[in-house]
DOKE-394332 format. One record per residue (C-alpha): residue number from 1; residue in one letter; chain; x, y, z. Coordinates in nm, 3 decimals. Last residue first. Layout:
! residues N
- k_r_c_u_v_w
- NUM_A_A_X_Y_Z $
...
This chain:
! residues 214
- k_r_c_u_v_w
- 214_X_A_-1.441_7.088_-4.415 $
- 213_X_A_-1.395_6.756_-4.497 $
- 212_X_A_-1.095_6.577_-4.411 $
- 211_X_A_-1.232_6.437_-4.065 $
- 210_X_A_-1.276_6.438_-3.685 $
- 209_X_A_-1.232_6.150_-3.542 $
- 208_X_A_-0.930_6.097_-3.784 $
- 207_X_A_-0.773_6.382_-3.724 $
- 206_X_A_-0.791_6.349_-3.380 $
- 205_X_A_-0.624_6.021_-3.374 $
- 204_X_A_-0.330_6.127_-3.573 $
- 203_X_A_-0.307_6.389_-3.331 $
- 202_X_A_-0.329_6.170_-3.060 $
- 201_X_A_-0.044_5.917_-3.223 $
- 200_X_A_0.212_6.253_-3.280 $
- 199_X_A_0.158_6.312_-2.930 $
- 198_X_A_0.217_5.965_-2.823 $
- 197_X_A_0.523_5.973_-3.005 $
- 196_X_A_0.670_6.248_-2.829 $
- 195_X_A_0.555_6.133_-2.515 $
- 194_X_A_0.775_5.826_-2.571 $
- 193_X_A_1.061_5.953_-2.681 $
- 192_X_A_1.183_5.751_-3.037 $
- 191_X_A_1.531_5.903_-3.072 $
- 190_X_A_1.670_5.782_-3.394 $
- 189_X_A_1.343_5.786_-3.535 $
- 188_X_A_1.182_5.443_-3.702 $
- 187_X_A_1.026_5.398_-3.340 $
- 186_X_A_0.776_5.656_-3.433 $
- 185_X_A_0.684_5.516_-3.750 $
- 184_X_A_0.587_5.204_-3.609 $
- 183_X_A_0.422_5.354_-3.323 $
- 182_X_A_0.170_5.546_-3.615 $
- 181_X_A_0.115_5.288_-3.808 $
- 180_X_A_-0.007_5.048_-3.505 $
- 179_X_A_-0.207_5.361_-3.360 $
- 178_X_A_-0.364_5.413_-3.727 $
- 177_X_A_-0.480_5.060_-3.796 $
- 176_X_A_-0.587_5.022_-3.444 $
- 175_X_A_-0.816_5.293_-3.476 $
- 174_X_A_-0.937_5.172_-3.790 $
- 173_X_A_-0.994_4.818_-3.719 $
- 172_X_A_-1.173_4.956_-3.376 $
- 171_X_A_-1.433_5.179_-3.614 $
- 170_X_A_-1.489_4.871_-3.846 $
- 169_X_A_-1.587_4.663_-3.517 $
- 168_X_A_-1.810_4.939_-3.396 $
- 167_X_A_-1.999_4.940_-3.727 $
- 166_X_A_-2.138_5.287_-3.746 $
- 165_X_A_-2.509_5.386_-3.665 $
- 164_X_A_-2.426_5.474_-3.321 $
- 163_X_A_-2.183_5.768_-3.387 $
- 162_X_A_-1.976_5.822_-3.118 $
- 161_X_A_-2.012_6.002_-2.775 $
- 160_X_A_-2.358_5.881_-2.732 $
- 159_X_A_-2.288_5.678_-2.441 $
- 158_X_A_-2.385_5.403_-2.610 $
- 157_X_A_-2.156_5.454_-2.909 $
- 156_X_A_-1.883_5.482_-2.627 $
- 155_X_A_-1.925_5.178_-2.460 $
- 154_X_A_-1.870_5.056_-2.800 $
- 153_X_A_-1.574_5.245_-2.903 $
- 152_X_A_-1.398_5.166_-2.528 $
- 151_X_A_-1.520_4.771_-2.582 $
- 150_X_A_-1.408_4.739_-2.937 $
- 149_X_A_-1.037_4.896_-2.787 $
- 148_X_A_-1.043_4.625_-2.548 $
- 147_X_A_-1.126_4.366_-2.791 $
- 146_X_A_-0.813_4.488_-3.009 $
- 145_X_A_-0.565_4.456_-2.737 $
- 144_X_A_-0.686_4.093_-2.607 $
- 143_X_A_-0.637_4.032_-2.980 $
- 142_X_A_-0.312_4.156_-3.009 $
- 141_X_A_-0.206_3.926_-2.653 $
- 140_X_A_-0.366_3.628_-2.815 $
- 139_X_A_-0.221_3.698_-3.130 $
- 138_X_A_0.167_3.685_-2.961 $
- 137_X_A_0.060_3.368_-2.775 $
- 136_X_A_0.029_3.181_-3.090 $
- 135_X_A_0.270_3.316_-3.275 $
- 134_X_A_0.575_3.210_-3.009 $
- 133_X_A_0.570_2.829_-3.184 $
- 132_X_A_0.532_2.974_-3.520 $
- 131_X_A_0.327_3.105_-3.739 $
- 130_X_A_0.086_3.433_-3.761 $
- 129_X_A_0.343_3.714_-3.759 $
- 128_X_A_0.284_3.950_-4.104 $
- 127_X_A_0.343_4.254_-3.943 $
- 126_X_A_0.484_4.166_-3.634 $
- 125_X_A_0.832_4.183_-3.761 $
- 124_X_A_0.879_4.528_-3.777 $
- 123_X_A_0.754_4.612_-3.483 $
- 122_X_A_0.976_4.330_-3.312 $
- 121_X_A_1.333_4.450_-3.477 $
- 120_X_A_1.253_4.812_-3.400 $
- 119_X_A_1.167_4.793_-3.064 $
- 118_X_A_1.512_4.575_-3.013 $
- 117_X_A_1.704_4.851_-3.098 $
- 116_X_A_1.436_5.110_-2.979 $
- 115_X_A_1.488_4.923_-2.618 $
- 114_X_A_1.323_5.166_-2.374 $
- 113_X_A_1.085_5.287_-2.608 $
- 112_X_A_0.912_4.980_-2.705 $
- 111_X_A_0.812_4.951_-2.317 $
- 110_X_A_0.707_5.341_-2.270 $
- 109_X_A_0.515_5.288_-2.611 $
- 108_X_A_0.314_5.048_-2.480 $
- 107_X_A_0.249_5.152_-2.184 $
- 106_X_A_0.080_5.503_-2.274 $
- 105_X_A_-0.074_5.271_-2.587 $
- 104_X_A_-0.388_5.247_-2.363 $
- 103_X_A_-0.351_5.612_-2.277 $
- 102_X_A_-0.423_5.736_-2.633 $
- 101_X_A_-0.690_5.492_-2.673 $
- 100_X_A_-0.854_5.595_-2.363 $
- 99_X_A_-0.813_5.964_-2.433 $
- 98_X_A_-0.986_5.944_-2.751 $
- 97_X_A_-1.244_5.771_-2.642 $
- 96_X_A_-1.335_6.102_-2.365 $
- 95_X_A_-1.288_5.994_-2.047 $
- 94_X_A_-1.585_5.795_-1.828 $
- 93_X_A_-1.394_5.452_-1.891 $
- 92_X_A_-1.069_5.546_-1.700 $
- 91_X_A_-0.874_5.256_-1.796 $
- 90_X_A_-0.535_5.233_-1.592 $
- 89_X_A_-0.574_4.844_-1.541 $
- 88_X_A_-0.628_4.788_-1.892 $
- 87_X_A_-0.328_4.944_-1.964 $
- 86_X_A_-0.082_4.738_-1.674 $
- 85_X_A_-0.274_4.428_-1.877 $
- 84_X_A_-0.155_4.534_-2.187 $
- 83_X_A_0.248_4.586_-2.062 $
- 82_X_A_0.201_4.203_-1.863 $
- 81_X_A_0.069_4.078_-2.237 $
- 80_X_A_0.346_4.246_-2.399 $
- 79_X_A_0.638_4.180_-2.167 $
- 78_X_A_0.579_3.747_-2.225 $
- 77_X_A_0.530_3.763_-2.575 $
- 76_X_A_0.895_3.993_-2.618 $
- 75_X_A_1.207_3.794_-2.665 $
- 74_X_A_1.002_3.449_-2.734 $
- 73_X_A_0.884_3.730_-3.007 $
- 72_X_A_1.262_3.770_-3.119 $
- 71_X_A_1.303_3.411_-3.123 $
- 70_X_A_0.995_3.320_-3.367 $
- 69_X_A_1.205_3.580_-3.607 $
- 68_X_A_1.537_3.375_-3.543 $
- 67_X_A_1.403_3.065_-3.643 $
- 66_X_A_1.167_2.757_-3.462 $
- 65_X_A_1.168_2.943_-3.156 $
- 64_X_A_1.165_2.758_-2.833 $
- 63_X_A_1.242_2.362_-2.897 $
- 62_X_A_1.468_2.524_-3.193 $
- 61_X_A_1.715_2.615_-2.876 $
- 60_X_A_1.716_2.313_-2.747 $
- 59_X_A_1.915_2.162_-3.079 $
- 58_X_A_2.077_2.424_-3.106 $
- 57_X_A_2.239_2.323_-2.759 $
- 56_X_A_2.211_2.537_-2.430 $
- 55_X_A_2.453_2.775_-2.240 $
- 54_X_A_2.205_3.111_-2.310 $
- 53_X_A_2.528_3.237_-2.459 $
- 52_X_A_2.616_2.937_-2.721 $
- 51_X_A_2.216_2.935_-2.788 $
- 50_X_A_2.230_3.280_-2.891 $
- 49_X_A_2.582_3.224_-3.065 $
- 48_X_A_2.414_2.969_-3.288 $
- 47_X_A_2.083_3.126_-3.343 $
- 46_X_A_2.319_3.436_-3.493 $
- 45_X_A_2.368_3.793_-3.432 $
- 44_X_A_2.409_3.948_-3.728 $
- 43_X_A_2.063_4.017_-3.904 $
- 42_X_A_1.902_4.133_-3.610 $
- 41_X_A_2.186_4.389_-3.476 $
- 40_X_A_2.515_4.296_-3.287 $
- 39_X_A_2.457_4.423_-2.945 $
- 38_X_A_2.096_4.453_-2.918 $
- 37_X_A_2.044_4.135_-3.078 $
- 36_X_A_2.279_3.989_-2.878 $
- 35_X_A_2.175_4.121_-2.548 $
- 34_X_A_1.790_4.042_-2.644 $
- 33_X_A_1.872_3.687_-2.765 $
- 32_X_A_2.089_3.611_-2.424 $
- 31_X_A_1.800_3.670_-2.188 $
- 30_X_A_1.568_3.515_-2.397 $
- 29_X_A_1.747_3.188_-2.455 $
- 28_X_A_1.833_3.226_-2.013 $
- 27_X_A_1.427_3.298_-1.963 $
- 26_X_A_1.351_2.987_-2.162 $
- 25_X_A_1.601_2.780_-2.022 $
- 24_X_A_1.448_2.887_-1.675 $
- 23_X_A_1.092_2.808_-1.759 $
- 22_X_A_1.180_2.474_-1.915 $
- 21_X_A_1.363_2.406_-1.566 $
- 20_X_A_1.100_2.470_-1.342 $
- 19_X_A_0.907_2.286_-1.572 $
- 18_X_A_1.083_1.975_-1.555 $
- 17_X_A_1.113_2.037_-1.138 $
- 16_X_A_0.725_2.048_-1.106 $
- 15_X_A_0.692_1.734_-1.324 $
- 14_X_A_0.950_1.569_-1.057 $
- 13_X_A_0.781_1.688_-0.761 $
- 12_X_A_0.442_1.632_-0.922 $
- 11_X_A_0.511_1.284_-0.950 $
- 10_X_A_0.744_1.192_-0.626 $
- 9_X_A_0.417_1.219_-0.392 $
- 8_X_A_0.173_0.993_-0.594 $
- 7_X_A_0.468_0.761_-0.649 $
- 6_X_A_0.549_0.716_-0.268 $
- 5_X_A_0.157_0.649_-0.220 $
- 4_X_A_0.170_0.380_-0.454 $
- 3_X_A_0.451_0.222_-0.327 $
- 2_X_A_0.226_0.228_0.091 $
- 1_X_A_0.000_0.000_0.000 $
């Protein structure tokens, strides 16, 4: 009686130790792609020396990112979602819409900011991202993104702050359109300051609410 209760103890230890150590190789991989990258550019620093400095085999490495581009959003998947959920924390739904969208990028462009290097590299990138063993987490986090912003235009039709005969899902698109163009552009700069940009985005944004014709 008392093997099988042994095993039921020793299990969880021993599945809690092979993920302990998944997590850790994961965080040493993206510790060691962000220095390189930011030290030798994307297109020079290779898988090989990433793995080299993380202190794992190619081999491991691949079990991560399946190429460099998967790699640099192993880099970043994790940061985005905790940067979107410090921005739906700050909501303040009673502000105008404008001012929501403009302070739901707040974070965004604070984080991006801080590495333009890297910034550059994962904005860039993103465009087309839809495969790969990071993708899957990286569309979550856009679409988590994207349903908040449907919620603000929304809440907003109903508040009567926005017209209520326009598709609300068409209106988000177009927002998010804009914002994404506009932080992309931004980081281009050789000095991408975050207020700066989100300036330059609430402008944008005004525009747009308000329209070309006179």
């Amino acid at each position: 009686m008392s093997t099988p209760i042994r095993m039921t103890r020793r299990v969880p230890t021993e599945i809690g130790l092979r993920e302990q150590n998944k997590l850790e190789k994961s965080e040493r991989i993206r510790r060691a792609a962000r220095e390189l990258i930011s030290k030798y550019g994307f297109d020079q620093a290779t898988l090989r020396q990433i793995a080299k400095r993380a202190h794992v085999g190619l081999g491991t490495l691949f079990n991560y990112a399946q190429d460099k581009r998967d790699l640099a959003f192993l880099i970043c998947n994790q940061d985005l979602a905790e940067v979107l959920d410090l921005a739906l924390k700050a909501q303040r739904p009673n502000e105008p819409l404008i001012d929501q969208v403009v302070e739901i990028y707040r974070p965004h462009y604070e984080y991006f900011g801080k590495d333009p290097a890297i910034s550059r590299t994962i904005l860039k990138e993103l465009i087309f991202y839809s495969e790969g063993k990071q993708a899957e987490a990286f569309l979550r986090t856009r679409w988590r993104l994207i349903s908040a912003i449907e919620t603000m235009v929304r809440r907003a039709q109903k508040d009567g702050k926005v017209e209520p005969t326009q598709d609300a899902l068409t209106i988000t698109h177009l927002i998010f359109l804009v914002a994404s163009g506009s932080i992309r552009w931004w980081i281009a700069g050789p000095f991408p300051e975050p207020n700066a940009g989100l300036g330059e985005l609430r402008r944008l944004l005004e525009l747009q609410f308000r329209g070309f014709v006179p």
